[in-house]
SELOGU-465518 format. One line per field, with one value per residue (C-alpha): residue number from 1; residue in one letter; x, y, z. Coordinates in steps of 0.2 Angstrom, whole numbers, plus 5000, padded with zeros to 4 digits. Layout:
// SELOGU-465518
n: [NUM, ...]
res: [a, ...]
px: [X, ...]
py: [Y, ...]
pz: [Z, ...]
END
This chain:
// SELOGU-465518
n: [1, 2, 3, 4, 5, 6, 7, 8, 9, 10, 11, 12, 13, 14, 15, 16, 17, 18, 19, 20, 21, 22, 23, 24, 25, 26, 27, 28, 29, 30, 31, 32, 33, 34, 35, 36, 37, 38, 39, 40, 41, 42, 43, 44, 45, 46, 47, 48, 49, 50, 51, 52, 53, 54, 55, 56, 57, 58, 59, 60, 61, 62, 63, 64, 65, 66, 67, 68, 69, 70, 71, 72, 73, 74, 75, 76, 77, 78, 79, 80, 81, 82, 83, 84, 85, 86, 87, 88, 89, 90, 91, 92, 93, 94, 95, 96, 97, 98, 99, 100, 101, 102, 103, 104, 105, 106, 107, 108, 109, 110, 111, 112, 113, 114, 115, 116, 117, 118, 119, 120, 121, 122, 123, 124, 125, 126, 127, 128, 129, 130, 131, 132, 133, 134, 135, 136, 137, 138, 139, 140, 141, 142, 143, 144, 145, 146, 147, 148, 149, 150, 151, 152, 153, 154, 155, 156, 157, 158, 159, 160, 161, 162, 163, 164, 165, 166, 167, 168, 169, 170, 171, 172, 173, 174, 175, 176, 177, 178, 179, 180, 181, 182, 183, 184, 185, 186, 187, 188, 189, 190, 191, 192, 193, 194, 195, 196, 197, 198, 199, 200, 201, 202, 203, 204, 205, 206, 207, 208, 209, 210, 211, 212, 213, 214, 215, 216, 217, 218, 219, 220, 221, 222, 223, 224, 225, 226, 227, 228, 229, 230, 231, 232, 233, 234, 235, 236, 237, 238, 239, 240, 241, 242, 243, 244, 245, 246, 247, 248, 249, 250, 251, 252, 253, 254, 255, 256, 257, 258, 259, 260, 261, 262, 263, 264, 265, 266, 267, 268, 269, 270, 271, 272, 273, 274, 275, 276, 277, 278, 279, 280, 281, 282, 283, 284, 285, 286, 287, 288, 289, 290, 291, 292, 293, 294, 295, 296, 297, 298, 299, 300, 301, 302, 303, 304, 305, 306, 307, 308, 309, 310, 311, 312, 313, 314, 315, 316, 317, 318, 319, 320, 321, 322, 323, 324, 325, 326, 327, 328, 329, 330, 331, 332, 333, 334, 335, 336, 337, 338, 339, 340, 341, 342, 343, 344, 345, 346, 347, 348, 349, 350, 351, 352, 353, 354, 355, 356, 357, 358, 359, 360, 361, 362, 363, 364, 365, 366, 367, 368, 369, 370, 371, 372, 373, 374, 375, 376, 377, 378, 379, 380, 381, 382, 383, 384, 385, 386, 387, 388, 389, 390, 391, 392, 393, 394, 395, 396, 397, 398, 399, 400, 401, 402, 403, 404, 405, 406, 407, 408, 409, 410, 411, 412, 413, 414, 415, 416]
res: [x, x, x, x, x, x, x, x, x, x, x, x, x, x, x, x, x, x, x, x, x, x, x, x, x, x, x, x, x, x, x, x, x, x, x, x, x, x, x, x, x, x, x, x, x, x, x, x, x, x, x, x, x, x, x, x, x, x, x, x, x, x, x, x, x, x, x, x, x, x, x, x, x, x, x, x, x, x, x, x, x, x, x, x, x, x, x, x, x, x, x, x, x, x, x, x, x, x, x, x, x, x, x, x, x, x, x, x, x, x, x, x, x, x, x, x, x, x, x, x, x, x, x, x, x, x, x, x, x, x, x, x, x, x, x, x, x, x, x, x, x, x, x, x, x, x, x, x, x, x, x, x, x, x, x, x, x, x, x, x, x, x, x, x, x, x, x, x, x, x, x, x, x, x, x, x, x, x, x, x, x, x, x, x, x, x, x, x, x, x, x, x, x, x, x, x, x, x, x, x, x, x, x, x, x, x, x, x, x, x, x, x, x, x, x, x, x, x, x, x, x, x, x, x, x, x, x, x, x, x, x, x, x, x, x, x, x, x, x, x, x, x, x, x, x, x, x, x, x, x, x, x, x, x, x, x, x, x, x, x, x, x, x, x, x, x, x, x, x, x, x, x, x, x, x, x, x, x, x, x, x, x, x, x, x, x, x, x, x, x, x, x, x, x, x, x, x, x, x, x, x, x, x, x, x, x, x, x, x, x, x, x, x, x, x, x, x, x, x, x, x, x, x, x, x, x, x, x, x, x, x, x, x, x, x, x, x, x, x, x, x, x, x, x, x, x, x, x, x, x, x, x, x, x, x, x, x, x, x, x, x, x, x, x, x, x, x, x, x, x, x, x, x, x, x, x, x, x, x, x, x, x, x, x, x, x, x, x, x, x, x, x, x, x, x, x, x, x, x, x, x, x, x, x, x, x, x, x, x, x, x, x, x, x, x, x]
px: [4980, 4962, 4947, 4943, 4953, 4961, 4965, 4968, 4955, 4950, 4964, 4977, 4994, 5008, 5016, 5001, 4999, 4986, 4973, 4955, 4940, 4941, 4957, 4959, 4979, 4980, 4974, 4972, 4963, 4950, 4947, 4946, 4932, 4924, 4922, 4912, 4923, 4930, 4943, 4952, 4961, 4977, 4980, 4993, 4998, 5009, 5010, 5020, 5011, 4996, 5004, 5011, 4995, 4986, 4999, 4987, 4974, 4984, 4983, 4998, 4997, 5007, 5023, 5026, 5041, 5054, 5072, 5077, 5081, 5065, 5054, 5062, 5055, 5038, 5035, 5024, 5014, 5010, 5001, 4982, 4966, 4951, 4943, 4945, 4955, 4949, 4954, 4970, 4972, 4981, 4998, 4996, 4986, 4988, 4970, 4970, 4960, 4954, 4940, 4945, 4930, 4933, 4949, 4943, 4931, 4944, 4954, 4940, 4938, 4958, 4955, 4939, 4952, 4965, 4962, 4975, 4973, 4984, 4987, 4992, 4988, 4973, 4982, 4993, 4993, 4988, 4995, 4982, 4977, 4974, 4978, 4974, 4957, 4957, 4960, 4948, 4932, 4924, 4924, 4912, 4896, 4887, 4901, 4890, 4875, 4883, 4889, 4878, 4872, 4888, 4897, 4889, 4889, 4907, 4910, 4899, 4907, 4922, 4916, 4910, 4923, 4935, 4920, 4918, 4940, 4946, 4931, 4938, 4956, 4951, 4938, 4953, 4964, 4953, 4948, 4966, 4970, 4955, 4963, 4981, 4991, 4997, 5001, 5014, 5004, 4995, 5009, 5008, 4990, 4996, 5000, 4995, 5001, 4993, 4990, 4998, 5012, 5018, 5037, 5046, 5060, 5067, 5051, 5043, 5027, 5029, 5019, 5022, 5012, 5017, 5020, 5022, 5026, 5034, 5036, 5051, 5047, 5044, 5033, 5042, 5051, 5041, 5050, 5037, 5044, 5039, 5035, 5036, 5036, 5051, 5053, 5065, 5053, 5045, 5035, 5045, 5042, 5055, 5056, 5062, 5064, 5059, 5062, 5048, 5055, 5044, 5053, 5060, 5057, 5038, 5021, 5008, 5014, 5007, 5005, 5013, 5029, 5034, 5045, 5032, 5016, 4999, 4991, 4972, 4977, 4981, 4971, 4981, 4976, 4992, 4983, 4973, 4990, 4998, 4984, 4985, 5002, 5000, 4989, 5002, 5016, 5004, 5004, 5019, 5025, 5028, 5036, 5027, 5032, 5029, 5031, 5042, 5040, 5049, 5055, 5074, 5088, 5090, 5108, 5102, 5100, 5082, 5075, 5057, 5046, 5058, 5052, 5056, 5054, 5051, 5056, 5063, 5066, 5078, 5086, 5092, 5099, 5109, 5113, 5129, 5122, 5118, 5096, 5096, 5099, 5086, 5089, 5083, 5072, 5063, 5050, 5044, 5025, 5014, 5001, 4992, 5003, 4991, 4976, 4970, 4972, 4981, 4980, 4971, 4970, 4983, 4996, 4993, 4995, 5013, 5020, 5037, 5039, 5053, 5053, 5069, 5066, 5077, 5079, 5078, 5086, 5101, 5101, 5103, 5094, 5087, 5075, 5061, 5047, 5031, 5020, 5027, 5024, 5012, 5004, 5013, 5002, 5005, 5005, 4991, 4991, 5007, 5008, 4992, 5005, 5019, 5023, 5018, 5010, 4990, 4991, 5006, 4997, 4984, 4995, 5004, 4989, 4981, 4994, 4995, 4977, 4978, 4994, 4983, 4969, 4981, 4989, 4968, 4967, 4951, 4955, 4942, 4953, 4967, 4957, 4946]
py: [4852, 4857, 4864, 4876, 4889, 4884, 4886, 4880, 4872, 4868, 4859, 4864, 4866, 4878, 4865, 4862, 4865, 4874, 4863, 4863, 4851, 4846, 4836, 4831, 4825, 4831, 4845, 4834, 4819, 4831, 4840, 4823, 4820, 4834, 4838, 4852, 4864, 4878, 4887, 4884, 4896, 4891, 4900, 4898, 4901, 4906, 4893, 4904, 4921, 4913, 4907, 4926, 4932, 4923, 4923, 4929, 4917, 4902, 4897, 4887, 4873, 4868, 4857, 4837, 4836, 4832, 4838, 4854, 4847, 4838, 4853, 4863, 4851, 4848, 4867, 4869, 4855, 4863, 4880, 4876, 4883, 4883, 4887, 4887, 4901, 4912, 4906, 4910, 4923, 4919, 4926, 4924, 4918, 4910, 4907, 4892, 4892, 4872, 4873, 4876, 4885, 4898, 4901, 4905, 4916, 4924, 4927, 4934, 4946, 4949, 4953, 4966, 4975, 4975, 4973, 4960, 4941, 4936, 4918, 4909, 4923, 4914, 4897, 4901, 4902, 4919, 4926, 4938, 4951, 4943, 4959, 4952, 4949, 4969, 4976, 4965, 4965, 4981, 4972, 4958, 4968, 4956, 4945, 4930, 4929, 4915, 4903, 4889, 4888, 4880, 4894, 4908, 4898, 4897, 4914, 4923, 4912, 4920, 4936, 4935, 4927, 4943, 4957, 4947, 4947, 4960, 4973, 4986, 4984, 4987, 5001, 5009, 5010, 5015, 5031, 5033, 5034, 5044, 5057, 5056, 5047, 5029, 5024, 5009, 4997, 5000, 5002, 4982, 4987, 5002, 4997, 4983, 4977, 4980, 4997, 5014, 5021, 5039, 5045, 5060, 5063, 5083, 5087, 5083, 5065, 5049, 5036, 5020, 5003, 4991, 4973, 4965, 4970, 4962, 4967, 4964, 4950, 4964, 4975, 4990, 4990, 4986, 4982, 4988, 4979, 4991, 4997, 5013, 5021, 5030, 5038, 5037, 5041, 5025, 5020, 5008, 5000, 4999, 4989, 4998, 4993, 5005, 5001, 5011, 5012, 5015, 5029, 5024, 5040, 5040, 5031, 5039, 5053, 5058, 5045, 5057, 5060, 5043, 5042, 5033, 5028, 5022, 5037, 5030, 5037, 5054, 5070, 5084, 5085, 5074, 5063, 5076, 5085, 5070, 5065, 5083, 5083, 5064, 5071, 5086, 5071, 5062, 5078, 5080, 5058, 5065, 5081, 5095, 5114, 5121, 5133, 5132, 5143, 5135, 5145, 5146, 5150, 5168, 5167, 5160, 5172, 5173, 5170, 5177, 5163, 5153, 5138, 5120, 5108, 5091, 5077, 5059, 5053, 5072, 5068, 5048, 5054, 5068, 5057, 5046, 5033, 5016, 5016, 4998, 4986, 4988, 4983, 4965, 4975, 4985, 4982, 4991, 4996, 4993, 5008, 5016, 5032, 5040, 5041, 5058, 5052, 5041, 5023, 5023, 5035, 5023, 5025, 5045, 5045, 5035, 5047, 5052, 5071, 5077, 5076, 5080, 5096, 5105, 5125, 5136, 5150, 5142, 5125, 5113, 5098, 5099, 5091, 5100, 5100, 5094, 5104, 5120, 5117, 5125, 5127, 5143, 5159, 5166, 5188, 5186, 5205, 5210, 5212, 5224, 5234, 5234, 5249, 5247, 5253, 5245, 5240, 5228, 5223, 5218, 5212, 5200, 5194, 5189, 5180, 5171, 5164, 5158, 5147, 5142, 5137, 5130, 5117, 5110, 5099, 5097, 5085, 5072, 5057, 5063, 5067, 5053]
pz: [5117, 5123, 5112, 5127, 5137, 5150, 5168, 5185, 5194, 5211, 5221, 5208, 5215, 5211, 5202, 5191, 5172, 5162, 5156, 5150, 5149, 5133, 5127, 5109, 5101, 5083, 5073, 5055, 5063, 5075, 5058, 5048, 5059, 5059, 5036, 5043, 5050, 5038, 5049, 5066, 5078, 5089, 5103, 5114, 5135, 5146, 5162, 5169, 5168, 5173, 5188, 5193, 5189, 5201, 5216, 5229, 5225, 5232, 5251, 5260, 5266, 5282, 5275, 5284, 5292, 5281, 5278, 5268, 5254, 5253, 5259, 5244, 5232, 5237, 5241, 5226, 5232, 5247, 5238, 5233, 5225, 5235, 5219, 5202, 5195, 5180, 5161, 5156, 5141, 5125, 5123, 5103, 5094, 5073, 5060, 5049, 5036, 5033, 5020, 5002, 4996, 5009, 5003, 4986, 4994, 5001, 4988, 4977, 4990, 4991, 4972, 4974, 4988, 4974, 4957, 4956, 4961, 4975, 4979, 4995, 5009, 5014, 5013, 5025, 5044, 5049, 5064, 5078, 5073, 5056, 5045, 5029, 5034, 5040, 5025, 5014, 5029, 5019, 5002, 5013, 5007, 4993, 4992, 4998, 4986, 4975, 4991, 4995, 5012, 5019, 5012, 5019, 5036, 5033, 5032, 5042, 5056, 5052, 5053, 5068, 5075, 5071, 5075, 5091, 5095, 5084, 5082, 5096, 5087, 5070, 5075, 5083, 5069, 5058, 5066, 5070, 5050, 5046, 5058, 5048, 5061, 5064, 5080, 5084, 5087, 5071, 5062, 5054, 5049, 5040, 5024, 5012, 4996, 4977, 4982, 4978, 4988, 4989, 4994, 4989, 4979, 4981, 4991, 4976, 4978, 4970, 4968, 4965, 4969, 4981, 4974, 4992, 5010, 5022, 5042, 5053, 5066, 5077, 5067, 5066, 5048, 5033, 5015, 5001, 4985, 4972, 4953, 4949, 4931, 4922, 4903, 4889, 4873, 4882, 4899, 4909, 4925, 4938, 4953, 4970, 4987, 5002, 5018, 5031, 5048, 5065, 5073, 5090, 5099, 5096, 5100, 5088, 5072, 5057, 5042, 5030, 5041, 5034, 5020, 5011, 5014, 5007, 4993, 5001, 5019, 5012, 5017, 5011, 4992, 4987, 4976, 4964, 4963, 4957, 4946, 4937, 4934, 4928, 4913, 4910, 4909, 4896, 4886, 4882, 4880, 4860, 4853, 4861, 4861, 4878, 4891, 4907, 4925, 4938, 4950, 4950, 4964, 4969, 4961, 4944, 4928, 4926, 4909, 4906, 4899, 4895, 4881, 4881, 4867, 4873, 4861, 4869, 4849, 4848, 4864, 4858, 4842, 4849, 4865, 4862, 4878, 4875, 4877, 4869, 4884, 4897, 4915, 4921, 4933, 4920, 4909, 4895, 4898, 4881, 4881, 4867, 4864, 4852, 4863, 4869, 4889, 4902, 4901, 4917, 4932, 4941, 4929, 4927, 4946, 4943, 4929, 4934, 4943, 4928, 4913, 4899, 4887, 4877, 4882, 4867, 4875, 4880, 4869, 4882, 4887, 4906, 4918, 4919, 4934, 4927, 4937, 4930, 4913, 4901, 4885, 4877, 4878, 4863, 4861, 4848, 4849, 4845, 4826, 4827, 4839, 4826, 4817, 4797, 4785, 4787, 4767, 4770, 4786, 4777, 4766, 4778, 4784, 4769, 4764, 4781, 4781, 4761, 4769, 4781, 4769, 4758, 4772, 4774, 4760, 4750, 4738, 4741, 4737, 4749, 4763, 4761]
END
C-alpha cells in the first residue's frame, strides 16, 4: 500500500507491479501516528489495465540466447520504459471517516436533510461517489460556526476533497433532475431515505416516506422500505416494500416514469394536488355529510349529485369484521382528531386517496375518490319557488328560525 498514486517508472518492465513513492503497511498504525487526520480515502488499481493501457509505451529489448521455453518466461523482462509512465487511475475508490467529531457533524447534517436522526451512515465505509455526502452537501451552509478550528479544518477538507473529485458528477446530476430525468448512471443518486415518495395506485399518486433504501450491487434496482398511511376511524401507518427497477432498454427517461419516485424531484404540480386532497381527507376523519362527483363508467346509471355520509364509527358497527387486531406491521398514529387542520403538511401529503362513505341514494358503503368530494351546495332558493300561500310561508319560516334560536343556548351557567 502507498499514500500516492501509483505507476510504472523508468526502467519498469512488463512484468512490473504498480507502485508509488511512498509506502506505508497498515491503515490503524499510520493513522495511530498521525491523531490529526479526520478521514482517509482508499483507492484501488487495476495492474493489468494499466499495463493495456500503456502497450505502446514499451520498447523491446533483444532476448539472450536461450531455449523456448526459457525465452517464454523471461519475455516480459525483455519490455522496458524509457521513461516513467503516467499515474494509474483508481478503478473504485471507498471514504472512511476516522475522526469521531466529524462524524457527529455528519450526522447533524444528515438530520437538517431529514428531520430524522440517522445513525451509522457516516461510520461506515463509503463507497465513490459517496452519495450520502451528495444529498447532505447543500445543508453545509452555517453548519460550521459551533466547530473549533480542527473542526472546520476537518470538514472543509472534506469538502474539498469531493468539489475537487466529484464536483462535475454531482453538477451533472443535479441539472439532470432539475430537467425531470434520471439517467442510469445517476440512478443510485436518485433517491434517499427519510424523504417522501410518490407511486400510484389506479392512476391515482401516493405518498409515502421512505424509511431506508438499499441498491442492488449493481445499481439498478433499489428496495425503498416504506410507511404509508391507511384509515379505519383511525390513522395507521403501514410498512410496504417497493422495488424500483432501471429499465434495461434505456439510458436516460423521465423521473416520473418510474413506479415511485422522490415527491422533491417532481415538476408537474403532483405535490400541491396531494396536499389539497390531504386537507379534504382531514375533513372528513369524523362524521361529515358530503357531496360526491366522480365521474362514472359510460355503462353505470348516473345519479345526479349523488350524497355520501362518511362515518368509520357507522361503518364498524354495521361491519361484522374483526377491526380489533392490528397487523404487526401497523401502527396506530396518535394525532389530535379535534383540531381544525392536518397534523403536519407531511402527513396531509400521506392521506390515503379513498376513502369509505355511505351512498344515500342507494344505501351502500363504497370507496369514494377524495378529490371529488365536496361540501353539499344547498338550493337555498327553493322554498321561495314552492307554490304556497305567502302567510304559511311566512309561517314556516318563522317558525324555522325560533328552532334555530332556540338550539343557541343562553343560559349563562350552561354555556359558560
Amino acid at each position: 500500500m502507498f499514500l500516492d498514486a501509483p505507476s510504472l517508472f523508468e526502467n519498469d518492465c512488463k512484468a512490473s507491479a504498480l507502485r508509488g513513492l511512498a509506502l506505508f503497511s497498515q491503515h490503524d498504525e499510520y493513522l495511530e501516528d498521525h491523531p490529526e487526520m479526520s478521514f482517509m480515502i482508499i483507492k484501488q488499481y487495476n495492474c493489468e489495465a494499466y499495463h493495456t493501457k500503456i502497450e505502446g509505451s514499451f520498447e523491446r529489448r533483444s532476448l539472450p540466447n536461450v531455449d523456448p521455453i526459457e525465452a517464454s518466461t523471461i519475455r516480459p523482462y525483455f519490455h522496458v520504459l524509457n521513461k516513467a509512465g503516467p499515474r494509474a487511475e483508481p478503478v473504485n475508490a471507498r471514504l472512511r471517516i476516522v475522526s469521531k467529531k466529524l462524524i457527529r457533524f455528519l450526522n447533524a447534517l444528515e438530520l437538517r436533510r431529514s428531520g430524522k436522526p440517522e445513525k451509522g451512515i457516516f461510520g461506515e465505509v463509503i463507497p465513490a461517489p459517496y452519495i450520502p455526502f451528495y444529498h447532505i452537501r447543500t445543508f453545509l451552509g452555517g453548519a460550521t460556526e459551533r466547530l473549533d478550528e480542527a473542526g472546520v479544518t476537518g470538514v472543509q477538507a472534506l469538502f474539498n476533497y469531493l468539489d475537487d473529485d466529484f464536483h462535475n458528477d454531482y453538477t451533472e446530476a443535479d441539472n439532470l433532475f432539475k430537467s425531470g430525468c434520471v439517467s442510469k448512471k445517476h440512478f443510485p443518486k436518485l433517491f434517499q431515505s427519510k424523504e417522501l415518495i410518490v407511486t400510484h395506485e389506479d392512476d391515482h399518486p401516493v405518498a409515502m416516506v421512505s424509511e431506508s433504501c438499499l441498491y442492488s450491487t449493481n445499481g439498478e434496482t433499489v428496495d425503498l422500505r416504506c410507511t404509508r398511511l391507511s384509515f379505519d376511524g383511525r390513522f395507521i401507518r403501514k410498512e410496504v416494500t417497493l422495488r424500483v427497477a432501471w429499465p434495461s432498454h434505456s439510458d436516460t427517461i423521465n423521473i416520473s416514469s418510474l413506479i415511485a419516485y422522490p415527491l422533491r424531484l417532481d415538476n408537474e404540480g403532483t405535490r400541491d394536488r396531494l396536499l389539497q386532497r390531504g386537507v379534504v381527507f382531514w375533513s372528513c376523519r369524523q362524521r361529515r355529510f358530503v357531496s360526491y362527483t366522480a365521474p362514472k363508467r359510460t355503462f353505470e346509471i348516473q345519479v345526479v349529485n349523488p350524497r355520501y355520509m362518511i362515518d368509520m364509527e357507522t361503518y364498524h358497527q354495521s361491519s361484522q369484521k374483526d377491526e380489533d387486531a392490528l397487523d404487526q406491521q401497523k401502527t396506530v398514529e396518535i394525532v389530535n382528531m379535534d383540531q381544525d387542520t392536518p397534523p403536519t403538511e407531511e402527513f396531509a401529503i400521506m392521506l390515503p386517496p379513498r376513502i369509505l362513505g355511505f351512498g344515500l341514494h342507494d344505501k351502500k358503503w363504497k370507496n369514494l375518490l377524495v378529490e371529488h368530494i365536496h361540501d353539499i351546495q344547498w338550493n337555498k332558493k327553493a322554498f321561495d319557488r314552492l307554490v304556497m300561500a305567502p302567510e304559511k310561508k311566512s309561517l314556516i319560516t318563522a317558525m324555522v328560525k325560533e328552532h334555530v334560536l332556540m338550539d343557541t343556548s343562553t343560559d349563562i351557567i350552561e354555556g359558560k
